[in-house]
N, C-alpha and C positions, 0 to 999 in steps of 0.2 A: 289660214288658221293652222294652228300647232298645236299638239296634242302631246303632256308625256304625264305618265301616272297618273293620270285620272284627271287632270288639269287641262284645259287649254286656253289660248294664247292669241290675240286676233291679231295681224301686222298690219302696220303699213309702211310705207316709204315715205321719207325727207327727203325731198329736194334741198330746201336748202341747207340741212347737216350734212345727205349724201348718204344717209343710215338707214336701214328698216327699225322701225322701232315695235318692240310686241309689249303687249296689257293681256296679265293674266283676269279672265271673268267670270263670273259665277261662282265670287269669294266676296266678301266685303274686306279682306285684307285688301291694299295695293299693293302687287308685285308687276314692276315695268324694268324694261333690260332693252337693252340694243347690238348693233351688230351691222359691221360693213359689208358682210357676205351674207350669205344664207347658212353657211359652215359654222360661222361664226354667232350668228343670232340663235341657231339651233343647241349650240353650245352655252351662251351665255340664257337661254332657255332652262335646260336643263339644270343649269347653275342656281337659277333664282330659285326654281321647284323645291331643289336641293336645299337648297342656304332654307328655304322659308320652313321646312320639314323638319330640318336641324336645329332650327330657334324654336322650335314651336314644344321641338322635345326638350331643350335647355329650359324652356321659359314654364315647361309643365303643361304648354295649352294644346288643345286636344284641334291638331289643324283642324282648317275648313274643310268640307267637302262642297266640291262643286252641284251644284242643285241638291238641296237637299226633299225637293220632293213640294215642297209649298211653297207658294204665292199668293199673292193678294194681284185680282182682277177689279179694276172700277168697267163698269158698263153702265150702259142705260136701265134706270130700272125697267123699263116696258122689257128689253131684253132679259133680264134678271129674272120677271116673272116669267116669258115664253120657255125657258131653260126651264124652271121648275115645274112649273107645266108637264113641259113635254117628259121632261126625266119622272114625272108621278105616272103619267101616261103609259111608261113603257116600265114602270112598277121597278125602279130604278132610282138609287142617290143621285144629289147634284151633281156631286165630287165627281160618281161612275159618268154621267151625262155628258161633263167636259171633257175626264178622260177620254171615253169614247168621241167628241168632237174633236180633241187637239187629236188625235191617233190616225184619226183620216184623214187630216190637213197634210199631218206631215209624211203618212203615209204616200203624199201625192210629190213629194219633194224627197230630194238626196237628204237630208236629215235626221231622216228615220235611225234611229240606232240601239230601239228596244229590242 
């Protein structure tokens, strides 16, 4: 993973181009770049970030930001109601309930980056 300006970048390798190819995500633009080195991918990285910032202020549109903080979860309902549940339980919103469930998940993994 690559990270520049608040964006990051997930790679991976061609075999058969012989490239790393990176996918900017957690934007609904597509921005994709490549690069025979890792000098080069980090460059042509940075380029895409650039170019997409630069249209975004020619075009008037207000970039994306990466996560913007909301999702849409499907679960089981049986599950849906235990969460509500438990989060009335603990005299707490759903919203707070998950927060506090995703927080300890990732607290348990390199991830963590709140």
């Amino acid at each position: 993973m690559m990270e520049y300006k608040g964006y990051h970048a997930a790679i991976q390798y061609s075999d058969e181009d012989n490239l790393f190819i990176g996918e900017v995500f957690g934007i609904n633009d597509t921005l994709a770049f490549h690069g025979s080195s890792v000098q080069e991918l980090e460059s042509m990285f940075h380029q895409a970030i650039d170019n997409y910032l630069e249209m975004c202020r020619e075009f008037g549109k207000t970039p994306e930001k990466e996560y913007k903080g909301q999702f849409n979860v499907r679960i089981p309902s049986e599950l849906h109601r235990s969460a509500a549940l438990c989060a009335r339980e603990r005299n707490i919103s759903l919203n707070e309930f998950v927060t506090q469930a995703i927080q300890d998940e990732c607290a348990k993994s390199s991830a963590m980056v709140f």
